[in-house]
C-alpha positions in Angstrom: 79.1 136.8 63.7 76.1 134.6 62.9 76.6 135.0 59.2 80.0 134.2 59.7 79.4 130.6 61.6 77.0 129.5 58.8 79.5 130.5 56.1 82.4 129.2 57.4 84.2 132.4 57.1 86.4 132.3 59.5 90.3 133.2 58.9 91.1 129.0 59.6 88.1 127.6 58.3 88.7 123.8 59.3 90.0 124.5 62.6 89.6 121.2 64.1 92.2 119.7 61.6 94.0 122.5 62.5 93.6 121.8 66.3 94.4 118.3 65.4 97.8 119.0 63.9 98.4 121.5 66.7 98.4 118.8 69.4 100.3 116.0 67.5 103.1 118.7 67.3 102.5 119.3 70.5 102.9 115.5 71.8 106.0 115.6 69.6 107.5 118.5 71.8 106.7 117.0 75.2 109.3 114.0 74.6 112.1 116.6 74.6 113.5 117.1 78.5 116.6 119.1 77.8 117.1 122.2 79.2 117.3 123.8 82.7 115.5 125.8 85.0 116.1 129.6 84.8 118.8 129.6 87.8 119.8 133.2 88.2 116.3 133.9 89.6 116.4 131.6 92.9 112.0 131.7 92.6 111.9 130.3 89.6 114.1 126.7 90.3 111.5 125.9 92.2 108.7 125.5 89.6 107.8 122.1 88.1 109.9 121.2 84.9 107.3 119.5 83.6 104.7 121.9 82.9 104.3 121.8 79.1 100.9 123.8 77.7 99.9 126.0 75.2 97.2 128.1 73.8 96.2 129.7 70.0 93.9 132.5 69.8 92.8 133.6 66.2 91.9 137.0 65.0 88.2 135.9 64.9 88.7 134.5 68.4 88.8 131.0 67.3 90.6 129.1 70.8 92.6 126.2 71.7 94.5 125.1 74.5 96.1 122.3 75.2 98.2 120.4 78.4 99.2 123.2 81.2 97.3 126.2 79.6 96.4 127.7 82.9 99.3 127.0 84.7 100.2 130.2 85.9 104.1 132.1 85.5 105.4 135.1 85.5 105.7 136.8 82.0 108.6 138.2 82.4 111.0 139.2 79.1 107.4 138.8 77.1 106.3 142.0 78.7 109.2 143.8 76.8 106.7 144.1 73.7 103.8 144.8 75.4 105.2 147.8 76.9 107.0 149.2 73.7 103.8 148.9 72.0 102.2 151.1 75.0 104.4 153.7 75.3 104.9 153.7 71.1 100.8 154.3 71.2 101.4 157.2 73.9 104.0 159.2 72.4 104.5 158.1 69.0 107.9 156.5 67.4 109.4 160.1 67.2 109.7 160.4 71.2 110.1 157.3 71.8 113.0 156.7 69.6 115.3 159.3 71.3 115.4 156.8 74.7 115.9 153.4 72.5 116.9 152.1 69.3 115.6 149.0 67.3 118.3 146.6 66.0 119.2 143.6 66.8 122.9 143.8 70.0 124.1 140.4 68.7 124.9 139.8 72.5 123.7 138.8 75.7 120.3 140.7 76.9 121.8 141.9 80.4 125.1 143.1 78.5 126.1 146.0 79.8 126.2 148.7 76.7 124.6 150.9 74.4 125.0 151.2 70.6 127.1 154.3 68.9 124.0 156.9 69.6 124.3 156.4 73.3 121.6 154.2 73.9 120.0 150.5 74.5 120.2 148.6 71.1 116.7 147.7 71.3 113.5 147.6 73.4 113.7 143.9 73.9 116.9 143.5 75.8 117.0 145.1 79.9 118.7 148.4 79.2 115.9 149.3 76.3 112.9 147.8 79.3 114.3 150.2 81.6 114.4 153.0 79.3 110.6 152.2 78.0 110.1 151.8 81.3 111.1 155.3 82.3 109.0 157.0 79.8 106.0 155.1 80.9 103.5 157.8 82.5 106.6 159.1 84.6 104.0 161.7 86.5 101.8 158.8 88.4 103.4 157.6 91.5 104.6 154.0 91.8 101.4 152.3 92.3 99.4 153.8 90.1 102.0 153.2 87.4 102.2 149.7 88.0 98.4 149.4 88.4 98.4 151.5 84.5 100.5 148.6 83.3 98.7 145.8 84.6 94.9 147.0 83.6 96.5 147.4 80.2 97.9 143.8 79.9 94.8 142.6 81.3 93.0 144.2 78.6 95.4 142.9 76.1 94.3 139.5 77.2 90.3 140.2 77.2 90.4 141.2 80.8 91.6 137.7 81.7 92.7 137.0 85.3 96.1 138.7 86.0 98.0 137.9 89.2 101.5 139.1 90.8 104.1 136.7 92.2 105.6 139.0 95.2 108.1 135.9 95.9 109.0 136.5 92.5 109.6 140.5 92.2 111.5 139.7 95.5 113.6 137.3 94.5 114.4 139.5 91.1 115.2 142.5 93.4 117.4 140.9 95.7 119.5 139.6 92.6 119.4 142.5 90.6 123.0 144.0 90.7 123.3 143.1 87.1 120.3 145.6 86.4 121.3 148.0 88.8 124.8 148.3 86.9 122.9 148.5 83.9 120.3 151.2 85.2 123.3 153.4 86.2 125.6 152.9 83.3 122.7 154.5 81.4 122.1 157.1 83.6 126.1 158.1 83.7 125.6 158.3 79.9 121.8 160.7 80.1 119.9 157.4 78.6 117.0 158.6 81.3 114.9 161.6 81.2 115.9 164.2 83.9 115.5 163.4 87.7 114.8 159.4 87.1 114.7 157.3 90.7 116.6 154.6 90.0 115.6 152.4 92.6 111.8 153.1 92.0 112.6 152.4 88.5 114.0 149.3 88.9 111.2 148.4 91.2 108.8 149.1 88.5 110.2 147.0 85.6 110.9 144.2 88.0 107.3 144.4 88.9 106.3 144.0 85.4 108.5 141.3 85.2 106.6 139.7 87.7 103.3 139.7 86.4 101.4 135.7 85.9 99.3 135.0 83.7 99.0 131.4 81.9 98.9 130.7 78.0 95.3 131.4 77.6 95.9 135.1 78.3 99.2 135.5 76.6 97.8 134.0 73.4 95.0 136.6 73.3 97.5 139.2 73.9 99.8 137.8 71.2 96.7 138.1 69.3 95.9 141.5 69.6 99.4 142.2 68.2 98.7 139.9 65.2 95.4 141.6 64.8 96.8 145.1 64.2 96.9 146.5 68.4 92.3 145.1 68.0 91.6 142.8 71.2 90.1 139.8 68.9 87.5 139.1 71.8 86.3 142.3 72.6 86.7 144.1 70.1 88.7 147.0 71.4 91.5 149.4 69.7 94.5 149.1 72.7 97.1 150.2 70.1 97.7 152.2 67.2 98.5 149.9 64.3 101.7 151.3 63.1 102.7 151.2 66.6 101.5 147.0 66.3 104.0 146.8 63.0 106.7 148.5 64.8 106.5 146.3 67.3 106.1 143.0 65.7 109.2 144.2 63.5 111.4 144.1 66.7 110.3 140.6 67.9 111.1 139.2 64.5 114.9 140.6 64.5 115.6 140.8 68.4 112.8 138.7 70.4 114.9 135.6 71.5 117.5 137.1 72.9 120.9 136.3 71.1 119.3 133.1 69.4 117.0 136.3 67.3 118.7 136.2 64.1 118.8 131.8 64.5 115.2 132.1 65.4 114.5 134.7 62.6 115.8 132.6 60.0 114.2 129.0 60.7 111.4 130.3 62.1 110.2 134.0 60.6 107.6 134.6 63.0 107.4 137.6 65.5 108.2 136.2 69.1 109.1 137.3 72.8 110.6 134.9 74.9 111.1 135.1 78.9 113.1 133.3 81.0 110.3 131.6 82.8 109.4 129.6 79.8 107.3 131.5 78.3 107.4 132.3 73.9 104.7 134.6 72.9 104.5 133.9 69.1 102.6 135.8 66.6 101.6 135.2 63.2 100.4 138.9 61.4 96.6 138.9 60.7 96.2 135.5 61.6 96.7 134.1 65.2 98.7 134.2 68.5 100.3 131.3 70.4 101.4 131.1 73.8 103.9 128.6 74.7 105.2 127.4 78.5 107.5 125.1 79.7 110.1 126.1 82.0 112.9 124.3 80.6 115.1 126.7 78.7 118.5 126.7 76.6 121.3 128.7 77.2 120.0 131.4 75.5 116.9 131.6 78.0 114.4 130.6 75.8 112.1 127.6 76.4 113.5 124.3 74.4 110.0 122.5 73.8 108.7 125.9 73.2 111.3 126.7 70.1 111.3 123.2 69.2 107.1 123.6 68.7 107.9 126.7 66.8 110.4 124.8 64.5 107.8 122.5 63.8 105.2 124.8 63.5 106.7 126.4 60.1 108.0 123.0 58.3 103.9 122.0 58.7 102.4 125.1 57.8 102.9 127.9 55.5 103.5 130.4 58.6 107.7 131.6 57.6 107.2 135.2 57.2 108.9 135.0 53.6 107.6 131.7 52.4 105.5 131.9 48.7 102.1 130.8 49.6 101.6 130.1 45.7 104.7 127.8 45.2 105.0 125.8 48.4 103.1 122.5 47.9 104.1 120.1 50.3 102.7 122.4 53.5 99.4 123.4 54.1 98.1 126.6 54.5 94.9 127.0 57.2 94.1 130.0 55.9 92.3 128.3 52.8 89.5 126.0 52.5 89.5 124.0 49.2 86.3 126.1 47.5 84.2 122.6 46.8 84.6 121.7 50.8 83.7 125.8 51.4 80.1 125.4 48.7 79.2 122.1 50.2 79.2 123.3 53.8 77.1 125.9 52.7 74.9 124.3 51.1 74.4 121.4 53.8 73.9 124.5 56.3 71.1 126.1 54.0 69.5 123.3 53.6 69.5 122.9 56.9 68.1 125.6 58.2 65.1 125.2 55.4 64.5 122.4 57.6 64.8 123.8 60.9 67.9 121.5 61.4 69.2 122.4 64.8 71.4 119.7 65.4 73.2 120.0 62.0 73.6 124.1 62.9 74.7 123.4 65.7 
């Protein structure tokens, strides 16, 4: 790491003008006010529209947050990932794959159907959560499944604070019949393995759903996506890497709900959206964001949050298929103009020769 500092090799070597073009796009966002509160979930109308905050976590644990970053909400749609990527890691694509597909529905995310093989289009939409969620360490008992879940997301984030909003997973419960038709329309058509409790099952994603965290941690679990399933910060393997690909794949064609394809286009970057406000945006071998405010479209995804994403790519070369040798008028973090990269260098070594301190520093 040392070596690393004094040679500037980090993976966005001038990070402060990153950091600086970060929070004018930022600022930029913040003047937009349209959108409403998620109302289908009573809880969540009463959090403040306001909140606007993000965070950026690199895969060399470069940070940034800026405005609300540790306001806390619940995560959650943005789980959806996390917990394809889990059970992908436990029991391999194979297994998995029987339970859920991995295209894009083209419809709404609580539509209740299943694609021509008899099951949820994708992981990212409720029927395909409930049907990860089924094949989620189905031998622990309730709590300890739940508690499984939550130590892994809190690993994912560097073993930041998690909490749990009870008025929340209430709230969700008592308004569920949309997922309860859902849970049993798959279970008429054997979408479950044998013997599922539906209402424990329920319970259990809603739970997820009701995880908080706040940008900072969502960014570093963003991150550990981006860095190949590697926690940037700690240093630990949490997921296999093919099962990170796989999983970044499915954000790109189906994480915004039925905006994906939209997003996929303008955008090209992996991301998860939840109806809270939260986008959980990753850019492969690079960097995570996290992104919060609860205003959100009629799609359910946050509209300062895929305004800020919008933004992001016409600044930087970040569009999953944009030509990083033929794009001039964007900049690219990732490089470092090599006379900037020998003269820091060279200021540093000369530095120490002189037991500089406050230039090292």
């Amino acid at each position: 790491m040392l070596l690393r500092v004094v040679t500037n090799d980090f993976c966005i070597p001038d990070f402060q003008r990153f950091s600086a073009v970060i929070e004018e796009l930022f600022h930029s966002c913040k003047e937009n006010s349209g959108g409403n509160l998620a109302c289908y979930i009573p809880e969540l109308t009463r959090v403040d529209p306001n909140m606007w905050g993000l965070s950026v976590c690199t895969v060399d644990g470069q940070r940034l947050s800026i405005g609300d970053s540790t306001a806390h909400f619940t995560i959650q749609s943005s789980s959806k990932p996390l917990t394809y990527a889990m059970a992908l890691t436990e029991l391999g694509p194979e297994v998995v794959h029987q339970y859920v597909g991995y295209e894009p529905s083209g419809v709404a995310f609580n539509k209740i159907g299943l694609n021509p093989k008899n099951r949820p289009h994708n992981p990212l939409v409720n029927s395909g959560a409930l049907a990860i969620c089924s094949i989620l360490q189905p031998h622990l008992s309730p709590s300890d499944r739940f508690k499984y879940v939550e130590n892994t997301f809190r690993q994912m984030a560097g073993g930041q604070t998690l909490g749990f909003n009870n008025a929340v997973f209430l709230s969700e419960r008592a308004t569920a019949d949309r997922n309860f038709a859902i849970a049993y329309y798959m279970k008429e058509n054997r979408c479950f393995p044998e013997n599922i409790n539906l209402h424990e099952l329920l319970d259990f994603y809603l739970q997820i759903c009701s995880i908080e965290a706040d940008c900072e941690a969502v960014s570093v679990m963003a991150a550990t996506l981006a860095n190949g399933g590697v926690n940037p910060l700690t240093g630990s393997r949490l997921l296999d890497p093919a099962a990170s690909r796989d999983t970044l794949s499915v954000m790109h064609s189906c994480g915004m709900y039925d905006y994906s394809g939209q997003f996929a286009f303008k955008v090209g970057l992996p991301s998860k959206s939840g109806v809270s406000g939260v986008i959980m945006v990753v850019v492969p071998d690079l960097m995570g964001l996290a992104l919060f405010s609860p205003l959100i479209d009629h799609h359910g995804n946050s509209v300062r949050g895929v305004q800020f994403c919008q933004e992001l790519v016409h600044r930087f070369i970040f569009h999953h298929y944009e030509s990083h040798l033929h794009t001039d008028k964007k900049e690219d973090p990732r490089r470092l103009h090599e006379a900037h990269r020998t003269d820091t260098i060279a200021s540093l070594l000369f530095a120490a020769e002189a037991n500089d301190l406050a230039t090292l520093r």
